[in-house]
Each structure stands twice: as structure tokens, then as C-alpha cells.
N, CA, C and O atoms as CSV, one atom per row, in Angstrom:
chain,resi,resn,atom,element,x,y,z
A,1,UNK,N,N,21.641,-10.837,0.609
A,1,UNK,CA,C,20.670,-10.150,-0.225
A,1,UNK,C,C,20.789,-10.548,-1.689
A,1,UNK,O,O,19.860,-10.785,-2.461
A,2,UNK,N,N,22.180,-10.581,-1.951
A,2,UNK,CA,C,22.246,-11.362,-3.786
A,2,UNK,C,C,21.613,-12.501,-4.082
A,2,UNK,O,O,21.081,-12.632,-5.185
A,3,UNK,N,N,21.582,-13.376,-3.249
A,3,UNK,CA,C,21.347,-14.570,-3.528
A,3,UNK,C,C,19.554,-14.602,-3.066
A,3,UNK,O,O,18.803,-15.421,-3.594
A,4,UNK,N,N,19.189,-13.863,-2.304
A,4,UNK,CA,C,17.273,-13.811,-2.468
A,4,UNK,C,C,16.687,-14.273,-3.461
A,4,UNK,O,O,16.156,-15.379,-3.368
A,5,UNK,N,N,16.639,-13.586,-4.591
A,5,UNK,CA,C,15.755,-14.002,-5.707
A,5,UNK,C,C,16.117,-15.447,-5.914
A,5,UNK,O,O,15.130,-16.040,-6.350
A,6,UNK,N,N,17.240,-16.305,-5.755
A,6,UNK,CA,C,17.051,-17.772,-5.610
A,6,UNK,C,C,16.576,-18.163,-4.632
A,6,UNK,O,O,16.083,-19.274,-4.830
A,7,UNK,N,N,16.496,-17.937,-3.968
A,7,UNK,CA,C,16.031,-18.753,-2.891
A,7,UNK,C,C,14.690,-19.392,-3.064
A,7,UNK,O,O,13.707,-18.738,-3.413
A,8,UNK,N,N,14.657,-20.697,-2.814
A,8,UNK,CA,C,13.228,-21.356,-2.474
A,8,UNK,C,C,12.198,-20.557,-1.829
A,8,UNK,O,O,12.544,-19.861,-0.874
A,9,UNK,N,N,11.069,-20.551,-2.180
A,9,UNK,CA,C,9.649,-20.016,-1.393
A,9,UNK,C,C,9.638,-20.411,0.429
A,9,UNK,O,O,9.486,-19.726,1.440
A,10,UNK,N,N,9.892,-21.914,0.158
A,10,UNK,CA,C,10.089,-22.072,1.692
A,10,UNK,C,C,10.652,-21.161,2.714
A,10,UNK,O,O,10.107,-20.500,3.598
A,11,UNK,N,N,12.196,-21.339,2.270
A,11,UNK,CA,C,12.771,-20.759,2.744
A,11,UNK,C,C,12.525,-18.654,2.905
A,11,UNK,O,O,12.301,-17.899,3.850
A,12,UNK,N,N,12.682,-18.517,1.789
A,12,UNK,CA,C,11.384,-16.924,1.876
A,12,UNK,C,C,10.699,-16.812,3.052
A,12,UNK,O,O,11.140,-16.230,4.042
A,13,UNK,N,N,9.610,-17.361,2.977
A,13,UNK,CA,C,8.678,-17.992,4.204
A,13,UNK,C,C,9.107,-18.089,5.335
A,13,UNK,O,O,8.380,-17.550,6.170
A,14,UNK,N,N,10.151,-18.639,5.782
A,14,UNK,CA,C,10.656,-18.932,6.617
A,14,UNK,C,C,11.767,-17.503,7.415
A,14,UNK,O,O,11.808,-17.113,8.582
A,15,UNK,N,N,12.429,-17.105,6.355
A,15,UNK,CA,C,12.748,-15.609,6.627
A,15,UNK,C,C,12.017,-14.528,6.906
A,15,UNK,O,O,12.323,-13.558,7.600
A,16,UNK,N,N,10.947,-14.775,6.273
A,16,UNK,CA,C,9.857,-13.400,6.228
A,16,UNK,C,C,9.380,-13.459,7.781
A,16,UNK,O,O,9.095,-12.444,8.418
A,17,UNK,N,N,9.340,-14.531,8.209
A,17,UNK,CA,C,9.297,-14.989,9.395
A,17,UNK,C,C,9.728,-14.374,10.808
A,17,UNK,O,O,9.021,-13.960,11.727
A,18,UNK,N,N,11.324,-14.460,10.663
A,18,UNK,CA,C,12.403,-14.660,11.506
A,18,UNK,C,C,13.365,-13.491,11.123
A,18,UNK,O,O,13.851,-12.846,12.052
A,19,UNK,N,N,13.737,-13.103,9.614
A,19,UNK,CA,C,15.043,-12.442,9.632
A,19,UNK,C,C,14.301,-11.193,9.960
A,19,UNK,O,O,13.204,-11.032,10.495
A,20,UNK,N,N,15.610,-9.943,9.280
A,20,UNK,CA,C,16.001,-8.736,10.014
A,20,UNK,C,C,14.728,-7.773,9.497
A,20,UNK,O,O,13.845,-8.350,8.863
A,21,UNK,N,N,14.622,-6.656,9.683
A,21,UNK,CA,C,14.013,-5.766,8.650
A,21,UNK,C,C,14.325,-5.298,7.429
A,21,UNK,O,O,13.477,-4.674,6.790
A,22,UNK,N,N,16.128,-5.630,6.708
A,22,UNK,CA,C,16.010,-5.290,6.088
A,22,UNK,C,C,15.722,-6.243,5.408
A,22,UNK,O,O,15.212,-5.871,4.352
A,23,UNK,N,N,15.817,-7.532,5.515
A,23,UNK,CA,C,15.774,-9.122,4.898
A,23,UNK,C,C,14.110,-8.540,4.498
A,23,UNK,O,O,13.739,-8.228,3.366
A,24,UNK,N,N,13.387,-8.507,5.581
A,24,UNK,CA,C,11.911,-8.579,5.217
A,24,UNK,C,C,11.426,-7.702,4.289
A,24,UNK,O,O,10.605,-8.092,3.459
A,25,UNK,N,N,11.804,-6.608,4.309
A,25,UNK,CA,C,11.558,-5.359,3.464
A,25,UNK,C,C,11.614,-5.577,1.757
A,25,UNK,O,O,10.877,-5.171,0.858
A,26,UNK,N,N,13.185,-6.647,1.763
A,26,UNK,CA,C,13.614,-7.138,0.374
A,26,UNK,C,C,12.140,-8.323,-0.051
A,26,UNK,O,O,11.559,-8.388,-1.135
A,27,UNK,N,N,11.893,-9.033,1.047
A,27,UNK,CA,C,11.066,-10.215,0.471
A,27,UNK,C,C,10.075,-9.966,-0.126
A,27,UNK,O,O,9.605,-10.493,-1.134
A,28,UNK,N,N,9.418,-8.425,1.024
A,28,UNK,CA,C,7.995,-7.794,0.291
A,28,UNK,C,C,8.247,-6.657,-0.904
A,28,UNK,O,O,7.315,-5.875,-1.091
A,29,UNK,N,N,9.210,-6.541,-1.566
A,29,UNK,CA,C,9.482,-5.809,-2.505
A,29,UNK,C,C,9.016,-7.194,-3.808
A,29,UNK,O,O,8.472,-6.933,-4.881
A,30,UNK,N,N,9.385,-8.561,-3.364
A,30,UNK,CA,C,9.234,-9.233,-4.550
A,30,UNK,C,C,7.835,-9.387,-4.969
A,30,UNK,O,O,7.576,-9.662,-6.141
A,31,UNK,N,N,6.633,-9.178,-3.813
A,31,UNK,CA,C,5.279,-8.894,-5.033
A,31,UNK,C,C,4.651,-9.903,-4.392
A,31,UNK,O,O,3.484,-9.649,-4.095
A,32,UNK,N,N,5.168,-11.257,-4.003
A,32,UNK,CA,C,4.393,-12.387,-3.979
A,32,UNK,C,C,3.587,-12.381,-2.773
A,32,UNK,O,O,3.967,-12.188,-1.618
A,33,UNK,N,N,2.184,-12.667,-3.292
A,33,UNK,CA,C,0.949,-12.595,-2.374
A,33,UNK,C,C,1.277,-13.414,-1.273
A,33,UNK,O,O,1.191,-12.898,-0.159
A,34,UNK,N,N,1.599,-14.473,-1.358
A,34,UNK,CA,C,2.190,-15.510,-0.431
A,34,UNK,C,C,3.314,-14.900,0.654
A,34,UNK,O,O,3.185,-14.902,1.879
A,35,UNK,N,N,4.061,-14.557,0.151
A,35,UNK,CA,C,4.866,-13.727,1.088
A,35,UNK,C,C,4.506,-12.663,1.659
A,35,UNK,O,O,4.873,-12.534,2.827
A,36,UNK,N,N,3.618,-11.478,0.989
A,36,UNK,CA,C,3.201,-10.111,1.219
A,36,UNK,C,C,2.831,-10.789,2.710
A,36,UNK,O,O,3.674,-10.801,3.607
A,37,UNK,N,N,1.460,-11.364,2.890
A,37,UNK,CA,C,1.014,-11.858,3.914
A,37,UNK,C,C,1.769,-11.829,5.517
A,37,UNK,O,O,1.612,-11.128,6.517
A,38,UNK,N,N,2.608,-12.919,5.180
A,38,UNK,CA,C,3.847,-13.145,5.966
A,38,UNK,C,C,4.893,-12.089,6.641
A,38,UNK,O,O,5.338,-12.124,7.788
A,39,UNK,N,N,5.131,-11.247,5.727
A,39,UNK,CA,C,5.719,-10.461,5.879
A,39,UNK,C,C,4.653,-8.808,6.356
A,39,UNK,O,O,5.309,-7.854,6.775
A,40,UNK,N,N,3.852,-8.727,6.294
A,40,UNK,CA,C,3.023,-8.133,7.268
A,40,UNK,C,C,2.674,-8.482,8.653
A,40,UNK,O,O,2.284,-7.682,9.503
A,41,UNK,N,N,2.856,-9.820,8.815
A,41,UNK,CA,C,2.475,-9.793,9.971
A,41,UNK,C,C,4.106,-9.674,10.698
A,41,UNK,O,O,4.217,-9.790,11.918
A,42,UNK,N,N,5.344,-9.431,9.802
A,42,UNK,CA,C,6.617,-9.760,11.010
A,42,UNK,C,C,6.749,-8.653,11.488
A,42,UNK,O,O,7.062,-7.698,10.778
A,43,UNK,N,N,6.453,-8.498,13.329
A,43,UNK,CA,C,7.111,-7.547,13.861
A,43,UNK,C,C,8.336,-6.850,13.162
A,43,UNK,O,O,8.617,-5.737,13.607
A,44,UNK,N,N,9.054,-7.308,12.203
A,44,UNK,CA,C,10.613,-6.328,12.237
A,44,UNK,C,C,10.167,-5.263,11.001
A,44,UNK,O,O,10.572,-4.148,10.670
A,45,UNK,N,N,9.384,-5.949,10.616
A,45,UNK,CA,C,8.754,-4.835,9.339
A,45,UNK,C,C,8.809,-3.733,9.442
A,45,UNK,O,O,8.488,-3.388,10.579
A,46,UNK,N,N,9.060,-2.952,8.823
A,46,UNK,CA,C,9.100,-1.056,8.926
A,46,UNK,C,C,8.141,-0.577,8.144
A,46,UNK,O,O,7.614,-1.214,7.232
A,47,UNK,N,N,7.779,0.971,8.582
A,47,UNK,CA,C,6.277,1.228,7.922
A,47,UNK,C,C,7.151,1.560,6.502
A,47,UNK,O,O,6.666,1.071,5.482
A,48,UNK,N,N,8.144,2.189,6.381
A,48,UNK,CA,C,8.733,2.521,5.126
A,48,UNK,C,C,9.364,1.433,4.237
A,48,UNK,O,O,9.875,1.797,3.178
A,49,UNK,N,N,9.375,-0.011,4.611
A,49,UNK,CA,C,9.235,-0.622,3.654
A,49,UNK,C,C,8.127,-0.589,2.931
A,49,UNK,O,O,8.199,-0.422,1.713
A,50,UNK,N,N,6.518,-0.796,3.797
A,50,UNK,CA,C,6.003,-1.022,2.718
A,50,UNK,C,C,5.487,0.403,1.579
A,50,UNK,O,O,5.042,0.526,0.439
A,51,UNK,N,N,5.858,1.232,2.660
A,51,UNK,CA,C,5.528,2.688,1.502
A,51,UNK,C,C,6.607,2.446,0.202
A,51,UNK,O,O,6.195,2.939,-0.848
A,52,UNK,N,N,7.555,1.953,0.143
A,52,UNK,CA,C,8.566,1.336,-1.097
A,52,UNK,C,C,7.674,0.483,-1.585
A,52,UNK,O,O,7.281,1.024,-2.618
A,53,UNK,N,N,7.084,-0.597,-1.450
A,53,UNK,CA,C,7.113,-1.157,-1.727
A,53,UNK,C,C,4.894,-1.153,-2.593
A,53,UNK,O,O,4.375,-1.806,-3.498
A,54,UNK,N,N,4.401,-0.167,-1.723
A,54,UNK,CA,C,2.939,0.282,-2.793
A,54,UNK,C,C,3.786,0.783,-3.718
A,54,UNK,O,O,3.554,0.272,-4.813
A,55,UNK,N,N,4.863,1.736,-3.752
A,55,UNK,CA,C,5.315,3.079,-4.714
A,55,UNK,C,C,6.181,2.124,-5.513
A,55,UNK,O,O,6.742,2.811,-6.368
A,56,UNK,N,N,6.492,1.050,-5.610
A,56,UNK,CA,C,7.322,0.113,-6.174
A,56,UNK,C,C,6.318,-0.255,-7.690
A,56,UNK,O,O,5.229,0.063,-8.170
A,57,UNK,N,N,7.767,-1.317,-8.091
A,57,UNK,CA,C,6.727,-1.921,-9.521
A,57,UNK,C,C,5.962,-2.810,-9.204
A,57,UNK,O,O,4.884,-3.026,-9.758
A,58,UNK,N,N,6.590,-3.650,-7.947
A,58,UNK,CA,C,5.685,-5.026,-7.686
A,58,UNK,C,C,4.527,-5.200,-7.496
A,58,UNK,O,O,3.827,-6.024,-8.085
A,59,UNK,N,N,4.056,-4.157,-6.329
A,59,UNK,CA,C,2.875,-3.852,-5.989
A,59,UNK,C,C,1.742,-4.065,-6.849
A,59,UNK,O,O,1.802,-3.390,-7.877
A,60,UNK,N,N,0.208,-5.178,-6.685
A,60,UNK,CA,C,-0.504,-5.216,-7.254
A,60,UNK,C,C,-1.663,-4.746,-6.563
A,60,UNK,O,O,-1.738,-4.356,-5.397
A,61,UNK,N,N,-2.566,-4.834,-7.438
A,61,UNK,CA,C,-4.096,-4.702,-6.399
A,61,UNK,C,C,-4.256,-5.332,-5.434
A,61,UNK,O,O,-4.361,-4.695,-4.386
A,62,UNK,N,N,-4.330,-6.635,-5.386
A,62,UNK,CA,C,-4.055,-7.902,-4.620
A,62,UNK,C,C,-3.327,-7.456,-3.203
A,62,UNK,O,O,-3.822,-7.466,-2.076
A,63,UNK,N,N,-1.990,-7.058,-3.611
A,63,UNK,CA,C,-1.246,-7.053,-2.711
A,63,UNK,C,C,-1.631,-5.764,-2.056
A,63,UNK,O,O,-1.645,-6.048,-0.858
A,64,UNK,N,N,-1.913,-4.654,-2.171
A,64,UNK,CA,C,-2.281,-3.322,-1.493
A,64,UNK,C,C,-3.426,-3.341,-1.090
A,64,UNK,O,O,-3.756,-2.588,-0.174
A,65,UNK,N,N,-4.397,-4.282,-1.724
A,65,UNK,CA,C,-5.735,-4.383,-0.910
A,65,UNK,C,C,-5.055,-5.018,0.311
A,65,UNK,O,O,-5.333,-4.316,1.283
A,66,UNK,N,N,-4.285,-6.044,0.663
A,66,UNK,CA,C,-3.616,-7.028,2.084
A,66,UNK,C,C,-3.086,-5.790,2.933
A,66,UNK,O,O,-3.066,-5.844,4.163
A,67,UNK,N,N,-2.729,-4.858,2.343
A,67,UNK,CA,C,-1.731,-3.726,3.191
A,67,UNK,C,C,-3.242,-2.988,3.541
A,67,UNK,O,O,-3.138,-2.941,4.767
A,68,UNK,N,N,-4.273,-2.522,3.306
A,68,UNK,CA,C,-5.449,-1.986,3.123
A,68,UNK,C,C,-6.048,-2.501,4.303
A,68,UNK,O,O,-6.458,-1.724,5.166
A,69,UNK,N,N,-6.145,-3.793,4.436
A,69,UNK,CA,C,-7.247,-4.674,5.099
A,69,UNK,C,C,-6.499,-5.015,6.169
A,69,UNK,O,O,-7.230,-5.729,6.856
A,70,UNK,N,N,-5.380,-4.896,6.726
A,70,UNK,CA,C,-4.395,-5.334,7.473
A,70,UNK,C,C,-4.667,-4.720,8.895
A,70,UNK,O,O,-4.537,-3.497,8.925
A,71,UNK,N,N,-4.980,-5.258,9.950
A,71,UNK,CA,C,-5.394,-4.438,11.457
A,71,UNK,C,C,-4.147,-3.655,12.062
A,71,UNK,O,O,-4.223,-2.997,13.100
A,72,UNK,N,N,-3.098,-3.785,11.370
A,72,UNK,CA,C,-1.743,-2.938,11.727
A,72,UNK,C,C,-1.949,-1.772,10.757
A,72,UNK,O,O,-2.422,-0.636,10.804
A,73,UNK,N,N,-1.489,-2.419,10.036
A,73,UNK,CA,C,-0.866,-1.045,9.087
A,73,UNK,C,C,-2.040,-0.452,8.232
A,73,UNK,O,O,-1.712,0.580,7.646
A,74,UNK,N,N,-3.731,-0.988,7.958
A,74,UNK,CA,C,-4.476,0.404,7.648
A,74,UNK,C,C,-4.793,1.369,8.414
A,74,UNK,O,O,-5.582,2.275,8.148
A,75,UNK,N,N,-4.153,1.202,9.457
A,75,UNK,CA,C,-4.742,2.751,10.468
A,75,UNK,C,C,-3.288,3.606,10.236
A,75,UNK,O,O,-3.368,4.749,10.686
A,76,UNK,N,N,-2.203,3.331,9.728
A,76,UNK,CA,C,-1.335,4.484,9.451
A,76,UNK,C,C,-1.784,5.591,8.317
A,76,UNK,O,O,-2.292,5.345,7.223
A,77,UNK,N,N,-1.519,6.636,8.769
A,77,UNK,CA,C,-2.327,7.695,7.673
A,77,UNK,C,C,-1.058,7.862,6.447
A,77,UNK,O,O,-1.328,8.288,5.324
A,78,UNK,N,N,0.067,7.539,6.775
A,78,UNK,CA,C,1.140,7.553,5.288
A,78,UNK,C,C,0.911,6.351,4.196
A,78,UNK,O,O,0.926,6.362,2.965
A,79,UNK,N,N,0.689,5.285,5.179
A,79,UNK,CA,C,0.313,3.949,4.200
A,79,UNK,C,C,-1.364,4.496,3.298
A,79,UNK,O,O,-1.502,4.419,2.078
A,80,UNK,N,N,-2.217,4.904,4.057
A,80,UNK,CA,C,-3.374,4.960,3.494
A,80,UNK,C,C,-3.389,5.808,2.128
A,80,UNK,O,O,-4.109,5.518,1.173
A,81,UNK,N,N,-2.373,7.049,2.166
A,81,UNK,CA,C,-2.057,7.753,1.417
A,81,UNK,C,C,-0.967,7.489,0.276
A,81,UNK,O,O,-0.892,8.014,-0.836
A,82,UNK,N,N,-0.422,6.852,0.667
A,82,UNK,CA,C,0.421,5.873,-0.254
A,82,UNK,C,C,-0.441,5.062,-0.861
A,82,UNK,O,O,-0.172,4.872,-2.047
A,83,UNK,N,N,-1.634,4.376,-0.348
A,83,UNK,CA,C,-2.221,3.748,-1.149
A,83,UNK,C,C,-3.394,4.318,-2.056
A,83,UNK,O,O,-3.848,3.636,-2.975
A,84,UNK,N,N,-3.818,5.450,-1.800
A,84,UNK,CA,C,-4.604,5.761,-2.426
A,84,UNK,C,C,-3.888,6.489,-3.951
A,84,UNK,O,O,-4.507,6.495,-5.015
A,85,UNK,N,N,-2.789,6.947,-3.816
A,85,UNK,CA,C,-1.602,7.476,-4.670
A,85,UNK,C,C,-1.257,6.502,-5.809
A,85,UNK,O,O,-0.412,6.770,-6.663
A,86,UNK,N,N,-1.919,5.421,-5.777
A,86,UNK,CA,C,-1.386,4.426,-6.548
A,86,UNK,C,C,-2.314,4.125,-7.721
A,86,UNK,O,O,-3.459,3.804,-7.403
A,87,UNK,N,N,-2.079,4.162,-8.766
A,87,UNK,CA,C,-2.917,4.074,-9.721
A,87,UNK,C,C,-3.840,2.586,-9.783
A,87,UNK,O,O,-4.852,2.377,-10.453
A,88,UNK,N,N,-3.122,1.642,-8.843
A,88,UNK,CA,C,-3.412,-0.062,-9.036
A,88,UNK,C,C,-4.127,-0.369,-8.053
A,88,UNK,O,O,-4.715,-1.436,-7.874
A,89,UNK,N,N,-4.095,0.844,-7.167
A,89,UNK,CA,C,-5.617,0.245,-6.163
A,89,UNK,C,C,-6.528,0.059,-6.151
A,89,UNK,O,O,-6.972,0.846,-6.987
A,90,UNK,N,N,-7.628,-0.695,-5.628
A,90,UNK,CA,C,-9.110,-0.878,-5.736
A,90,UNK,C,C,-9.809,0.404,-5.556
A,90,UNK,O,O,-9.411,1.248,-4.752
A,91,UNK,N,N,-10.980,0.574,-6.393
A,91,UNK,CA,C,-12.042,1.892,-5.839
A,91,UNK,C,C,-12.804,1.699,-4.713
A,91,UNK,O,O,-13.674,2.446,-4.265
A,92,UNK,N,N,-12.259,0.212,-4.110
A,92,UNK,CA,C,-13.325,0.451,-2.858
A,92,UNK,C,C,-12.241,0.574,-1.593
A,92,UNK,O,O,-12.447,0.177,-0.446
A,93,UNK,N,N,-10.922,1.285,-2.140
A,93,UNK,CA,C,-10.231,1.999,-0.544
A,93,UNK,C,C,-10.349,3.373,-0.728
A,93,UNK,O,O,-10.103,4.150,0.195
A,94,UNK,N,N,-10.653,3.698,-1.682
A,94,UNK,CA,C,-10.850,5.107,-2.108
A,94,UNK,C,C,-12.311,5.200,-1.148
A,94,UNK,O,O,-12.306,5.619,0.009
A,95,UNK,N,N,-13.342,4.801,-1.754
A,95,UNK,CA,C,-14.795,4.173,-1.104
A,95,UNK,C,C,-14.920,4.618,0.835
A,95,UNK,O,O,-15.861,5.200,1.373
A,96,UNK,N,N,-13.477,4.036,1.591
A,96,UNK,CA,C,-13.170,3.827,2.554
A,96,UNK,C,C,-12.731,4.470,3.193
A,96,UNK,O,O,-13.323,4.875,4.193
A,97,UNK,N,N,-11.316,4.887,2.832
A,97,UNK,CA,C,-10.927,5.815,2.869
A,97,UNK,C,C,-10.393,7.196,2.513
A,97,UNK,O,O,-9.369,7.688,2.986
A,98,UNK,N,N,-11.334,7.854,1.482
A,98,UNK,CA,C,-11.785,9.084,1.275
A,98,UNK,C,C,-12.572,9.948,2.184
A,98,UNK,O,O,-12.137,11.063,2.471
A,99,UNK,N,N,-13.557,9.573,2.600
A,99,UNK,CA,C,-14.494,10.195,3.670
A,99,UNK,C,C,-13.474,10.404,5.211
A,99,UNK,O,O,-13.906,11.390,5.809
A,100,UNK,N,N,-12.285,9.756,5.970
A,100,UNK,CA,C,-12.061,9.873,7.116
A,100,UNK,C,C,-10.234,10.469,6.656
A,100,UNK,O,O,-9.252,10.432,7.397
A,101,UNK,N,N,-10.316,11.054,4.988
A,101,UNK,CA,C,-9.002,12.196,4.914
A,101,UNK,C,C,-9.590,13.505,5.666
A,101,UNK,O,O,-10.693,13.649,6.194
A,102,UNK,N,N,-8.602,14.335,5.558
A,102,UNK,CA,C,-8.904,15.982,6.216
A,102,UNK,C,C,-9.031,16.287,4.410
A,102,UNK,O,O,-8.842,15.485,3.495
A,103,UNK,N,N,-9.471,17.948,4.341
A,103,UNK,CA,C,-10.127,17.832,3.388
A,103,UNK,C,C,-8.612,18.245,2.494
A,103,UNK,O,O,-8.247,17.755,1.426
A,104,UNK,N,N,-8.064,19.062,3.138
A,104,UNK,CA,C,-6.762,19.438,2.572
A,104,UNK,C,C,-5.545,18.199,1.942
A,104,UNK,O,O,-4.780,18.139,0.979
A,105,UNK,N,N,-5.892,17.344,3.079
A,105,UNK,CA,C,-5.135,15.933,2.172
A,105,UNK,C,C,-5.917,15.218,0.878
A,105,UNK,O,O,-5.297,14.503,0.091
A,106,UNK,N,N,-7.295,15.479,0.750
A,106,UNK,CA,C,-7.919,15.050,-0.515
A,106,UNK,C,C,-7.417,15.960,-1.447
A,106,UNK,O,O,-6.706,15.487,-2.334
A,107,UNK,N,N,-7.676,17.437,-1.441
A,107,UNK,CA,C,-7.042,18.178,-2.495
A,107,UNK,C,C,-6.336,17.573,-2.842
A,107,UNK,O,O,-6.419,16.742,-3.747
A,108,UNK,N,N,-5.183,17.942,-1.983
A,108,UNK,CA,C,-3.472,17.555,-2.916
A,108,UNK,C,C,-3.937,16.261,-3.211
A,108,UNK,O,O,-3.591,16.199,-4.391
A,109,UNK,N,N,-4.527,15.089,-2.947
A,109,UNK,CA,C,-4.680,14.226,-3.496
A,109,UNK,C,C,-5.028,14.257,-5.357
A,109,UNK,O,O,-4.425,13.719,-6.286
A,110,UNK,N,N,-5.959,14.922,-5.336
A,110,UNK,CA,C,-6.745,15.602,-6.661
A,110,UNK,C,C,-5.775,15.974,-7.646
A,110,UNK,O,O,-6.053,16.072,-8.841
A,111,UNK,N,N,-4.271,16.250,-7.006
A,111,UNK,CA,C,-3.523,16.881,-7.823
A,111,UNK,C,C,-2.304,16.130,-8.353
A,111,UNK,O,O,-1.479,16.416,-9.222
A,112,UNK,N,N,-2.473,14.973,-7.468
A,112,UNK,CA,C,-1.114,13.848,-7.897
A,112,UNK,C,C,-1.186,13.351,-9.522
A,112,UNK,O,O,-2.040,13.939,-10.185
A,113,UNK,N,N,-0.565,12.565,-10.064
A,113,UNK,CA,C,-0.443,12.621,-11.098
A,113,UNK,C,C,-0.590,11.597,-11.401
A,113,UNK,O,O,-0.692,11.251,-12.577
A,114,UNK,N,N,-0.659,10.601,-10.117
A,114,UNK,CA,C,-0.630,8.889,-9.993
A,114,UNK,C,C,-1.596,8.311,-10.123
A,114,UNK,O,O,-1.594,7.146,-10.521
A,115,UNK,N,N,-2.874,9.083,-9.772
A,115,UNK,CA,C,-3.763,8.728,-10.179
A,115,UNK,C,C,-4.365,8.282,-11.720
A,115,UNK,O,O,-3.891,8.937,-12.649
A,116,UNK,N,N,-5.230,7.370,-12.029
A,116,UNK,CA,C,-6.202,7.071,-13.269
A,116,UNK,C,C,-7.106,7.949,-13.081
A,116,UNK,O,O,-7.343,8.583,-12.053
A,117,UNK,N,N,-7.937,8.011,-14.718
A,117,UNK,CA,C,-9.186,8.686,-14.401
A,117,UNK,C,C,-10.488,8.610,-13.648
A,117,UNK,O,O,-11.360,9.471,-13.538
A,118,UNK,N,N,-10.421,7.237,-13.091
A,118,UNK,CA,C,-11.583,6.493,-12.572
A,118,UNK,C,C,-11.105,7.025,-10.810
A,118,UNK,O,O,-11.938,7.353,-9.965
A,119,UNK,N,N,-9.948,7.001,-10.635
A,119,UNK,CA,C,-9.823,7.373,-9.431
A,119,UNK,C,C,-9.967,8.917,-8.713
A,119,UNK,O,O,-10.312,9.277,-7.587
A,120,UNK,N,N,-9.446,9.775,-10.161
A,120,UNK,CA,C,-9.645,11.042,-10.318
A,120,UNK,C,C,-10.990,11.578,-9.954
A,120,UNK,O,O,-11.322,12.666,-9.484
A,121,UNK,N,N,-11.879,10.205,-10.399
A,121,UNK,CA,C,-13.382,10.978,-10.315
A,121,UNK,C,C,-13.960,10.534,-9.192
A,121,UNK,O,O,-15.160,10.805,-9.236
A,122,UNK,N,N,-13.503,9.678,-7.674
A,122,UNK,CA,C,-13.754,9.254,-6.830
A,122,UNK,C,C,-13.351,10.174,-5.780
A,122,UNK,O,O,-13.931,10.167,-4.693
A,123,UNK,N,N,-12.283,11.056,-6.069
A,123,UNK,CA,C,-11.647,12.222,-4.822
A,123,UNK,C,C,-12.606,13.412,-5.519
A,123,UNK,O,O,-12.763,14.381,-4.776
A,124,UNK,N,N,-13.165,13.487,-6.611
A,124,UNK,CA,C,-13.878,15.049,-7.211
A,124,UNK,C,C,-14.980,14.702,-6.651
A,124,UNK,O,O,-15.460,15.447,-5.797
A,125,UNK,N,N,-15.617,13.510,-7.003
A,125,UNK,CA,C,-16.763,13.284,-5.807
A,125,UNK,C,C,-16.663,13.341,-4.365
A,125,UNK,O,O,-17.511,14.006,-3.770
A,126,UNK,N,N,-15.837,12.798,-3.767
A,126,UNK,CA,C,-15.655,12.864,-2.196
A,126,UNK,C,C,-15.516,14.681,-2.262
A,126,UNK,O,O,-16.048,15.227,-1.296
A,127,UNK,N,N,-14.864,15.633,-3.294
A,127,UNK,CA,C,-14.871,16.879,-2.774
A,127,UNK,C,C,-16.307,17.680,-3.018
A,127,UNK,O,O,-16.702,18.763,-2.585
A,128,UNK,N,N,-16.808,16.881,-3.729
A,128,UNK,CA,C,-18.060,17.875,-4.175
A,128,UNK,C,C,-18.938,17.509,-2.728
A,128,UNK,O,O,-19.408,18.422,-2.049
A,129,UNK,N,N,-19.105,15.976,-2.325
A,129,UNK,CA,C,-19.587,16.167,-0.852
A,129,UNK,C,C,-19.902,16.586,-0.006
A,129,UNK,O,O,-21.009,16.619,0.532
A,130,UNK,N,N,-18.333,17.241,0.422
A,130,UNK,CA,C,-17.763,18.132,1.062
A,130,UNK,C,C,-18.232,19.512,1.123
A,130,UNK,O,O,-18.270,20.337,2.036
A,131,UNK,N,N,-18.586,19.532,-0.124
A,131,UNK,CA,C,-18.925,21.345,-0.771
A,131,UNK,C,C,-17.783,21.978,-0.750
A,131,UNK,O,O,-17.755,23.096,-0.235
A,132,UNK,N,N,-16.579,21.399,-1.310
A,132,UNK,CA,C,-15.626,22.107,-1.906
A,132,UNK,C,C,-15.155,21.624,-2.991
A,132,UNK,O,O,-13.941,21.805,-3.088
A,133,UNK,N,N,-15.647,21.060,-3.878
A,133,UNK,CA,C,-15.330,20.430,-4.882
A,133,UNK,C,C,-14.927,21.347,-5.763
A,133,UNK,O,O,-14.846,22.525,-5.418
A,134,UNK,N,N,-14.525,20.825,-7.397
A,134,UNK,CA,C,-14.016,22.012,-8.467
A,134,UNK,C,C,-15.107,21.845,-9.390
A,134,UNK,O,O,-15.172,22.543,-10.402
């Protein structure tokens, strides 16, 4: 694990691949789109790496839209919520997935702190929808 951040891309690649879960978990903590990829598709992956790893610093738009769009892991309802929690996500997963939360998980959504204002006003709309808005 010390020696990761040297390592060649190849080789990355090549681990993200093949090694363990916790190997993989470390690779997708480093951010790189190139790897994110890779490392989504490795069976050893754990869903709680990548919830570390939206709630992390690395995490970009880029990269959480891939976790978003992903035929595995956007149907988990912790990832979706993890991603919407994130101030660096796109407004069009909000767009997506706002309408198929329960309404009680949008609230508390409304109330996180992680949010921007632009996102703030995408869950007040999805509640006014609803007809429970504030």
C-alpha cells in the first residue's frame, strides 16, 4: 500500500484489475478517471469503498457521474444517496434520481449540509411536486 502512489499507471491498471479489495478500494480513492473505470468494473470492489471514496476529496464530477451511470452500482440506494450528498455532482442525477427517492429520504436530504445552493433548489423542487414542499 506505501509504495501505490508510485506506481506506474500500467501497473495500477493492471491491479485494479486483479488485486484484492482492499488494493482496489486504495486505487479508486486516487481520483483517476482512467482507473475509476477499471476499478468499477472489478468484481472485488466493495460498495463501501466507493461510498469513501464520493465522500472523499478525490471524487470529481467526472468520476461520480461513472459511479452514477454504472449498470452495477447506480441501482444501490446508499451509493445514489451518497451521491446526491455531494456537493460536486451533476444536476442531472439529482434530475434522475430525485423523483424514484421515498419522500422521507428527500427531506433529510433537504437538510444535509453538503449540499450547494443550486442543488438545494433541485430537492425543494422535487418536494414542492410532491406537495410537501417548504
Amino acid at each position: 500500500m506505501l509504495r501505490l502512489p508510485t506506481t506506474e499507471l500500467g501497473n495500477k491498471m493492471t491491479l485494479a484489475r486483479r488485486a484484492t479489495a482492499t488494493v482496489v478500494g486504495e486505487i479508486l480513492k486516487e481520483g483517476d478517471s482512467r482507473l475509476v473505470e477499471i476499478c468499477l468494473n472489478s468484481p472485488r470492489l466493495r460498495e463501501v469503498a466507493i461510498l469513501q471514496f464520493i465522500n472523499g476529496a478525490s471524487s470529481k464530477a467526472e468520476t461520480i457521474s461513472m459511479i452514477a451511470r454504472h449498470p452495477k452500482w447506480k441501482l444501490r440506494p446508499n451509493l445514489r444517496l451518497a451521491i446526491l450528498k455531494n456537493r460536486r455532482t451533476p444536476s442531472i442525477w439529482f434530475t434522475l434520481f430525485l423523483p424514484q427517492l421515498r419522500t422521507p429520504d428527500v427531506r433529510n436530504l433537504l437538510l444535509s449540509r453538503r449540499l450547494n445552493p443550486a442543488q438545494k433548489k433541485l430537492v425543494q423542487d422535487e418536494l414542492r411536486k410532491r406537495g410537501t414542499g417548504r
